[in-house]
C-alpha positions as CSV (number, residue, x, y, z in Angstrom):
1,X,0.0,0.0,0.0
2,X,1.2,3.3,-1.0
3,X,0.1,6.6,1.0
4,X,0.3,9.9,-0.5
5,X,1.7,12.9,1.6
6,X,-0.1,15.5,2.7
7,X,0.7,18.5,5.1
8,X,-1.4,21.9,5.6
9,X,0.5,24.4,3.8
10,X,-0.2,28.3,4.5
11,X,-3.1,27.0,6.8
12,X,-4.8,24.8,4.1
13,X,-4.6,21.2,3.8
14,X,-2.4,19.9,0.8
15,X,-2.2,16.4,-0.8
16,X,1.0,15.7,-2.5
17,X,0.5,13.6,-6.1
18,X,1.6,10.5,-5.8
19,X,4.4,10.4,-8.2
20,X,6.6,12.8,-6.6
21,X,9.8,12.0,-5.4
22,X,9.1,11.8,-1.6
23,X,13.2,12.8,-1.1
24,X,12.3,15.9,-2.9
25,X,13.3,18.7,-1.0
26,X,10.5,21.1,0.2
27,X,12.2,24.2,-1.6
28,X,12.1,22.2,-4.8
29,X,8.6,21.4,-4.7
30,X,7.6,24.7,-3.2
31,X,9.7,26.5,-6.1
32,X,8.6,23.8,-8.7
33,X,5.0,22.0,-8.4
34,X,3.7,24.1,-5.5
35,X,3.9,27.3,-8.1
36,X,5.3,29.2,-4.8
37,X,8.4,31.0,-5.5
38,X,8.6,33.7,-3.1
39,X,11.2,30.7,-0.6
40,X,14.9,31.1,-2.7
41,X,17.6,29.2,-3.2
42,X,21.0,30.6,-2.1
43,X,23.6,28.2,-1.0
44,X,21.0,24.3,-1.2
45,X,23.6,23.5,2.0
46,X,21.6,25.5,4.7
47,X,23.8,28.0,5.6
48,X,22.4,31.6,3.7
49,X,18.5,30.9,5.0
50,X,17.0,32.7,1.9
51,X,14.7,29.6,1.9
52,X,13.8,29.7,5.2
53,X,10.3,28.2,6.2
54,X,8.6,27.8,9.4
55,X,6.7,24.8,10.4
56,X,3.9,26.1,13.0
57,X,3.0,23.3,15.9
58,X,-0.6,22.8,17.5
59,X,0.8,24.4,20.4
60,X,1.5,27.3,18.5
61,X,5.4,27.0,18.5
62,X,7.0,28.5,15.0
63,X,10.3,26.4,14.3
64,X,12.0,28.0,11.7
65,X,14.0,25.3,9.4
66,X,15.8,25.4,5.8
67,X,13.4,24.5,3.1
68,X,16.5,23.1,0.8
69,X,17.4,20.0,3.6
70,X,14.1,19.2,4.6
71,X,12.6,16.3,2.2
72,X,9.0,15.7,2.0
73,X,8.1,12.6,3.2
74,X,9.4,14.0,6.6
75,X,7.2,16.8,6.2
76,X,4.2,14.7,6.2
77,X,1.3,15.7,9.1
78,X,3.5,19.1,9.6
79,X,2.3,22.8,9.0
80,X,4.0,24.8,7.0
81,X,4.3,28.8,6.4
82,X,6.1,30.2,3.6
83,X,6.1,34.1,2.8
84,X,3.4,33.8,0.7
85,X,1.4,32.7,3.6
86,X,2.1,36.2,5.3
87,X,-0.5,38.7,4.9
88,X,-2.0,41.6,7.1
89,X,-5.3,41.8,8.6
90,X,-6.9,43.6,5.4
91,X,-4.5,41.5,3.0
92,X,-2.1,43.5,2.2
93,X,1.6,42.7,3.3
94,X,2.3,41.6,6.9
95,X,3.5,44.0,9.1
96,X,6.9,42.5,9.3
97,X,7.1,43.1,5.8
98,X,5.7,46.6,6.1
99,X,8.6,46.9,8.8
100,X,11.3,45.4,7.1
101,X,10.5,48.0,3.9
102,X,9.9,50.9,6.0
103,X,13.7,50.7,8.1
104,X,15.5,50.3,4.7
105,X,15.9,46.6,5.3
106,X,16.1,45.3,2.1
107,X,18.3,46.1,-0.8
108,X,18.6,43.2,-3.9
109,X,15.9,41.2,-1.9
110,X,16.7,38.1,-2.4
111,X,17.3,37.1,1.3
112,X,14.2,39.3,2.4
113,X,11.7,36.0,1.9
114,X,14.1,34.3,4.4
115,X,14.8,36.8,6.4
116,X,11.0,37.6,7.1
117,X,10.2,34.0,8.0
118,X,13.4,34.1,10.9
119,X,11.2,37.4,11.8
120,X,7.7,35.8,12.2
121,X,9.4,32.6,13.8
122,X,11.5,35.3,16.2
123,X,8.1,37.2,17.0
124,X,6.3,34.1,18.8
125,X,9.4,32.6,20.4
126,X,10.3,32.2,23.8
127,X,12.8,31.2,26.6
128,X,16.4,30.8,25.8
129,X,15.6,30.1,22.0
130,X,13.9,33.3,22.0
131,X,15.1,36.9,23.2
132,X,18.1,37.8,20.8
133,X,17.5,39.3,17.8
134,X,21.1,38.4,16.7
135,X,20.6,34.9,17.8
136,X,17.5,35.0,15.5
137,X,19.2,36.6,12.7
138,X,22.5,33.9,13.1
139,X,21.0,31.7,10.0
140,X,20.1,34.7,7.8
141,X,22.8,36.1,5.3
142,X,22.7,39.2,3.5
143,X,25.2,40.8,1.4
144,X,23.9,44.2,0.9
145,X,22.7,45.9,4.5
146,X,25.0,45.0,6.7
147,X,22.3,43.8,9.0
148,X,21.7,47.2,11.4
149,X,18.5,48.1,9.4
150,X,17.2,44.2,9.7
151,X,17.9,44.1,13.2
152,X,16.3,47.7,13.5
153,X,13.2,45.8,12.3
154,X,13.6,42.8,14.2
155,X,13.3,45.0,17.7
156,X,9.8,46.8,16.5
157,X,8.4,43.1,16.2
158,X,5.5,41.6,18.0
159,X,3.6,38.6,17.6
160,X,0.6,38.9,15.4
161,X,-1.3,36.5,17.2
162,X,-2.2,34.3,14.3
163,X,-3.6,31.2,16.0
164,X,-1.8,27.5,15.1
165,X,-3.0,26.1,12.0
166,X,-5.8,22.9,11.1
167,X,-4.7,19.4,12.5
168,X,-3.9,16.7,10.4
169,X,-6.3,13.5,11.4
170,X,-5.1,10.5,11.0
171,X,-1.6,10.9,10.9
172,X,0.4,7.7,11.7
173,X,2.8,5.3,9.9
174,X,3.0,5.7,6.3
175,X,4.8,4.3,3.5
176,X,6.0,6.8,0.2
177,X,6.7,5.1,-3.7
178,X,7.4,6.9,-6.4
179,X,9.3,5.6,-9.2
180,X,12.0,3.3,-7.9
181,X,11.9,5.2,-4.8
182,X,10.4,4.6,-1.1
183,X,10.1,6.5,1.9
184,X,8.9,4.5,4.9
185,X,7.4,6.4,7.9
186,X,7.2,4.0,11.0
187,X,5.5,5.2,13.9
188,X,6.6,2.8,16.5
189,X,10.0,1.5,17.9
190,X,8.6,-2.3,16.7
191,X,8.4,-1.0,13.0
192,X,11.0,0.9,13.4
193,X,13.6,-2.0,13.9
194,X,11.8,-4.5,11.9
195,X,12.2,-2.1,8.2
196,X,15.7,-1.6,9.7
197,X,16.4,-5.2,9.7
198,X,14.6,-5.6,6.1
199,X,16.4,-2.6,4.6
200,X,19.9,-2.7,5.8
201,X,21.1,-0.5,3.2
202,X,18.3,2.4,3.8
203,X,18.8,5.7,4.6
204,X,18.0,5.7,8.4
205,X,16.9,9.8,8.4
206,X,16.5,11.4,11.5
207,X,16.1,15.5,11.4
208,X,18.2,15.5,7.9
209,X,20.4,18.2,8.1
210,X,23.5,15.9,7.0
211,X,22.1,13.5,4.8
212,X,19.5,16.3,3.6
213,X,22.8,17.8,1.9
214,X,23.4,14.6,-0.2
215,X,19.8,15.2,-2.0
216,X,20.2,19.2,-1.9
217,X,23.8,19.7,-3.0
218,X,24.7,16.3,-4.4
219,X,21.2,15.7,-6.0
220,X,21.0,11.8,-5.5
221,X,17.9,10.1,-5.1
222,X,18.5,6.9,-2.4
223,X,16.6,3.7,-3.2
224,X,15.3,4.0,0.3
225,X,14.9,6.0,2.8
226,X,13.3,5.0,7.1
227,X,13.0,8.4,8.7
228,X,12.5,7.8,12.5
229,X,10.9,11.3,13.5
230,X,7.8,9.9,14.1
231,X,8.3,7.4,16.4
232,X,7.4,8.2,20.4
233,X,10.3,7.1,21.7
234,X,13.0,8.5,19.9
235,X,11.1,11.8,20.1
236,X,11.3,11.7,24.1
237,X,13.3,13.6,26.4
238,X,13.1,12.5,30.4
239,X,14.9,14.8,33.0
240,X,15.6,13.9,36.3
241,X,18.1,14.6,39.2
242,X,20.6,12.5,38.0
243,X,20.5,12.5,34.0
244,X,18.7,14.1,31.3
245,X,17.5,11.4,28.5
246,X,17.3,12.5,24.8
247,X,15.5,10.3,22.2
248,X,17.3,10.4,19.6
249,X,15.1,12.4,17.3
250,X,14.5,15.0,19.3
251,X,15.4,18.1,17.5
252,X,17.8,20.8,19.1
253,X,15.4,23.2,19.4
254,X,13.9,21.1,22.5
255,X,16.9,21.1,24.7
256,X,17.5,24.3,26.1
257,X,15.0,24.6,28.5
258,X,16.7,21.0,30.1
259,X,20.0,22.3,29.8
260,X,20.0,24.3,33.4
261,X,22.8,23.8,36.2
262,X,25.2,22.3,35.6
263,X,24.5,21.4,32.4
264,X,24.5,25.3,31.3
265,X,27.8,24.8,29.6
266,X,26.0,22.5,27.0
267,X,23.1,25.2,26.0
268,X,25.9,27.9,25.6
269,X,27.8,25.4,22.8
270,X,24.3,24.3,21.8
271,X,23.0,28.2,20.7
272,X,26.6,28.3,18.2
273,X,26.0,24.7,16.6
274,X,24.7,25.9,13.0
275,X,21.7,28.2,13.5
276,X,18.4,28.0,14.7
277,X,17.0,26.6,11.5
278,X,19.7,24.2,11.7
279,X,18.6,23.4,15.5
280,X,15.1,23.3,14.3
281,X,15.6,20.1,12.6
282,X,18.9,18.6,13.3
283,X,19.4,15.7,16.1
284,X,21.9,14.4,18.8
285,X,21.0,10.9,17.5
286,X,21.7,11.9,13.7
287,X,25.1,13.6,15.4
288,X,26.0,10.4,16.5
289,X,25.7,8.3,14.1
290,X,27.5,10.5,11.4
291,X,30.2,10.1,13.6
292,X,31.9,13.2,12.1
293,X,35.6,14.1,13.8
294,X,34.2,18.0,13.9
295,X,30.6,17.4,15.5
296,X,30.5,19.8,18.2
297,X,28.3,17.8,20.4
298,X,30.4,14.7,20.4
299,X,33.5,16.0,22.7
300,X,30.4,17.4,25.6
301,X,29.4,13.6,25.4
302,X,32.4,12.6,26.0
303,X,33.4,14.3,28.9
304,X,29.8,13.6,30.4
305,X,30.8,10.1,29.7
306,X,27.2,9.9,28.2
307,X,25.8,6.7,27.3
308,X,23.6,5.2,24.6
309,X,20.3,2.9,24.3
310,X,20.5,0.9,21.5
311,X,18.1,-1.1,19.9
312,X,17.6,-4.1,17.1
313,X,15.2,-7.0,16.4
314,X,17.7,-8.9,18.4
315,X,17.0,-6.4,21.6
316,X,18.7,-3.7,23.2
317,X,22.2,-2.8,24.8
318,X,23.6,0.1,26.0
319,X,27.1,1.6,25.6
320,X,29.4,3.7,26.4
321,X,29.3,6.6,23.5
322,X,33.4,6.6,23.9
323,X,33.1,3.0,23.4
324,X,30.4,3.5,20.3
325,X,33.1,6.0,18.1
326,X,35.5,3.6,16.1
327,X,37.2,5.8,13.7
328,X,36.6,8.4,10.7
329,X,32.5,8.4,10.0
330,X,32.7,4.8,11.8
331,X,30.6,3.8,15.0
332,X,29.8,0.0,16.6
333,X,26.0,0.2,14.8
334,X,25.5,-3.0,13.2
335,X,23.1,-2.4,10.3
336,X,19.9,-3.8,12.1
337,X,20.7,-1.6,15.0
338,X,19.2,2.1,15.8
339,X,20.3,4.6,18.2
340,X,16.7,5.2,20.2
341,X,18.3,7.4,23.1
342,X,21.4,9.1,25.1
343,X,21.5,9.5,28.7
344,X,23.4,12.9,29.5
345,X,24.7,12.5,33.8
346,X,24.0,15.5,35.3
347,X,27.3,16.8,36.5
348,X,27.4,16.4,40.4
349,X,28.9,18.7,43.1
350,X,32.1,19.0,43.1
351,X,32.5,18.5,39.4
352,X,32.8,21.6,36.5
353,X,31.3,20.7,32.9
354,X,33.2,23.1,30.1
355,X,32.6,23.2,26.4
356,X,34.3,25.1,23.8
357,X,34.2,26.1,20.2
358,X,37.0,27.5,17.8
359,X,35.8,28.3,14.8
360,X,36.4,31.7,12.0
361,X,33.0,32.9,12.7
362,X,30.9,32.7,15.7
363,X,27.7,31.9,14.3
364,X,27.1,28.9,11.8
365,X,30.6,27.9,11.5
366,X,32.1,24.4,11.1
367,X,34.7,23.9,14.6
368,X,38.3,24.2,13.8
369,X,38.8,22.6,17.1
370,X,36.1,21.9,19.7
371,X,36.1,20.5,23.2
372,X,33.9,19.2,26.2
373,X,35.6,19.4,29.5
374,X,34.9,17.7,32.9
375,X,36.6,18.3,36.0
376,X,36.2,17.1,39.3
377,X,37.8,18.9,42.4
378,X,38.5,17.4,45.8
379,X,40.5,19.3,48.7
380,X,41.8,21.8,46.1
381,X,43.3,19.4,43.6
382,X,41.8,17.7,40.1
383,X,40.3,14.1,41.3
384,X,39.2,13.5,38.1
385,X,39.5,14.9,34.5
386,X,37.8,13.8,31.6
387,X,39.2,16.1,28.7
388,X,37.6,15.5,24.9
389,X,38.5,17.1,22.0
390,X,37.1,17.5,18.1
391,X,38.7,18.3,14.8
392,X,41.8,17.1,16.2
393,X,41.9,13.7,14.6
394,X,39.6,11.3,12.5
395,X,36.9,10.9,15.0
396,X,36.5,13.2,18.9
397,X,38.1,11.8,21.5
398,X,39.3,11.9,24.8
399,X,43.3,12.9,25.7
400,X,44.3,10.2,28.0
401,X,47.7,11.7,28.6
402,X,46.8,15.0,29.5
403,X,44.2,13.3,32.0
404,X,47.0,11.4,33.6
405,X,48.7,14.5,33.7
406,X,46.2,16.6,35.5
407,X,44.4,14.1,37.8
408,X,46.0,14.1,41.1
409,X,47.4,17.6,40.7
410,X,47.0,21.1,42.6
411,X,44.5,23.3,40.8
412,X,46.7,25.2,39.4
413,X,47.3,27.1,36.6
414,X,51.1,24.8,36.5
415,X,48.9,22.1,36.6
416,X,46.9,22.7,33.5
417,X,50.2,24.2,31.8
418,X,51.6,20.6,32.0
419,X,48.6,18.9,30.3
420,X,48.5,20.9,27.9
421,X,52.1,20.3,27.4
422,X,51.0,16.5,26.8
423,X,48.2,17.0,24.9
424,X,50.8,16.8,21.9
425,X,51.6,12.9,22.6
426,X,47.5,12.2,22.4
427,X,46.7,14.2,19.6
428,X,48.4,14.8,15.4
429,X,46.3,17.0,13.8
430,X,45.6,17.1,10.2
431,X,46.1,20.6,7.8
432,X,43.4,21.4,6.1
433,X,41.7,25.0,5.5
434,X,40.0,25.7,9.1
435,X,43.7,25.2,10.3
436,X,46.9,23.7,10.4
437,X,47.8,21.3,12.3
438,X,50.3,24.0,14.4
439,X,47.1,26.2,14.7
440,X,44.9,23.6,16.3
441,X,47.4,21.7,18.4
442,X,47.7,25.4,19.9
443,X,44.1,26.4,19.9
444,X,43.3,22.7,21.8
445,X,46.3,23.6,24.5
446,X,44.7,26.9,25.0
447,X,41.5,25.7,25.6
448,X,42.6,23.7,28.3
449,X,45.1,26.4,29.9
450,X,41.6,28.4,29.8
451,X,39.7,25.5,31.6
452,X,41.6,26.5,35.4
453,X,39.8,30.3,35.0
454,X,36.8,28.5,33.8
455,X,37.0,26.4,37.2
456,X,38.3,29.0,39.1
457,X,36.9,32.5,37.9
458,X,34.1,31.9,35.6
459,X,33.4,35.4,35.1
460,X,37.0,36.2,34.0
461,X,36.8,33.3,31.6
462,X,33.2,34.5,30.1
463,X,34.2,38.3,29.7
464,X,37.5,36.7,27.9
465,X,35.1,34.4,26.1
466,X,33.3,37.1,24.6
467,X,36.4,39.2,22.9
């Protein structure tokens, strides 16, 4: 049996014809079939946001996500808003648009579409995804304002109240074919693993926004394709006193009202990983099982010492996420095997979580070096260090001599100077064009000298952070 897609678009309900490509992206289709070219495509690798979109939720949460990584069988059941679907209360333009045009924040245009979207999005958001109108802006690039008159606009903006859009009945498990194409949809854990174990050689999609590129950029169409978004259990997040538990399909956008205490380090590196359309779709899970030396969420795992539930026909283990990274891209997933959820330890007293980014731009920028820290202190010396680092080798990793180094000593800034010292016999960076080997080797040592004020002074350490 083959389903047919549907999703309410600009607050209607919309059937997809059954002979699209369900890997299509949604800015194809929106730019192609849909007959709605007011979304652009700037760089198809979600980094310039001209074809931003928001999907609205029934709780009346506006996510916005990139349009060119987002494929349309995952879209199925969601609401959509493109700027096409803004309009004022007479209907007329929207008064972010009137706001945009009246502070001069437009120039060639081509980014406006997106950079109204972010705007809408920006207007109903809350908490710490919310306030910042830079934070907002981070996925939005334009080459002709230099951004003062779009931020101008951004701080006149309020909500316009627009209430969440239809629901979808009937939305479940569902199964795409077009061509020599499908797109299975499971919508439990059981269905999950048992297409897994039939298709081996699937496309396991979680939020998309690696894999997304291979159909964006790359323009290949996969045989098959099991997105896991719509199962319950890898879209559930459990916090308690001693851990936080993240399905591993929960989108970023979710986590930082969980990421409190002593897991505020992890909320700070989580608002500079990509942007918040990135964030909107992107997963810990689908972090993981890329396996990529430069993730920036790996090295917080390791340091947390995090661990993984892990499940196949066969039933379920856990392990160790140090234990789960084998190499370049490589993990311990055996084909029939999913990644359903990581358990994050809370950091108890005594102990300091750190996390760091180096990277040629602050906002959406790939890590030249990244690192998660995690210190324990005891009678004024280091009882326990668990220092990981990315980019600094073919997959993150933790620096056992600089550990050995530190644990046992004075907290001192000698101390860290040492390990750092030794983080050359753990690490050999590669050369390539975020930085040489020289450069990161350096940039790693630093972090690390920089981890004793961390411990020590944290509000030297921020204010020198933020230069």
């Amino acid at each position: 049996m083959t389903d047919c897609i549907t999703l309410v678009l600009n607050g209607r309900p919309v059937t997809l014809a059954p002979d699209l490509s369900p890997t299509m992206t949604l800015l194809d289709w929106l730019r192609g079939p849909a007959g709605l070219p007011g979304t652009k495509e700037g760089c198809a690798e979600g980094d310039c946001g001209a074809c931003t979109v928001v999907l609205e939720g029934q709780d009346g949460s506006r996510t916005p996500v990139n349009a060119c990584l987002a494929m349309l069988g995952q879209l199925h059941g969601q609401a959509i808003r493109t700027v096409e679907g803004l309009r004022g209360p007479d209907g007329g333009p929207h008064p972010i648009q009137r706001l945009l045009a009246e502070a001069d924040a437009t120039q060639c245009g081509f980014c406006t579409p997106g950079v109204a979207m972010a705007a809408w999005a920006h207007a109903r958001t809350g908490g710490p995804e919310g306030g910042d109108v830079h934070e907002a802006l981070a996925g939005n690039l334009c080459r002709c304002t230099g951004y003062r008159p779009i931020t101008d606009a951004f701080a006149a903006i309020v909500d316009d109240g627009a209430p969440q859009p239809p629901a979808l009945p009937g939305i479940g498990g569902a199964r795409f074919a077009a061509g020599d194409q499908v797109f299975h949809r499971p919508a439990s854990l059981a269905d999950l693993l048992a297409l897994r174990a039939a298709h081996p050689g699937a496309w396991l999609l979680a939020g998309g926004t690696d894999l997304g590129l291979r159909v964006s950029e790359h323009r290949e169409r996969p045989a098959a394709v099991i997105h896991a978004g719509a199962v319950p259990e890898l879209q559930a997040l459990v916090a308690d006193a001693a851990a936080l538990t993240i399905g591993a399909a929960v989108p970023y956008a979710r986590l930082p009202p969980l990421l409190d205490g002593g897991l505020a380090p992890l909320g700070a590196l989580l608002s500079r990983l990509g942007s918040r359309q990135i964030r909107g779709m992107g997963t810990l899970g689908g972090n993981l099982g890329t396996a990529s030396p430069i993730g920036d969420m790996l090295p917080p795992l390791l340091a947390l010492d995090a661990t993984l539930r892990i499940a196949s026909p066969r039933g379920e283990r856990e392990q160790r996420v140090q234990d789960f990274l084998l190499g370049y891209r490589r993990t311990t997933l055996a084909p029939d095997e999913v990644i359903v959820s990581v358990r994050l330890p809370r950091p108890r007293p005594g102990e300091h979580l750190a996390c760091e980014k180096v990277s040629k731009r602050h906002d959406q920028d790939i890590s030249a070096v990244a690192a998660g820290f995690l210190l324990r202190v005891e009678g004024g010396r280091v009882a326990c260090a668990r220092l990981a680092f990315g980019g600094m080798g073919p997959m993150a990793a933790r620096a056992p001599a600089a550990e050995a180094r530190l644990t046992g000593k004075l907290l001192a800034p000698a101390s860290f100077e040492d390990a750092a010292e030794d983080l050359a016999k753990d690490f050999s960076p590669l050369t390539d064009w975020r930085g040489s080997a020289a450069y990161r080797l350096a940039a790693a040592q630093g972090l690390l000298r920089r981890l004793y004020w961390r411990v020590t002074k944290p509000e030297l350490a921020a204010e020198v952070h933020a230069l």
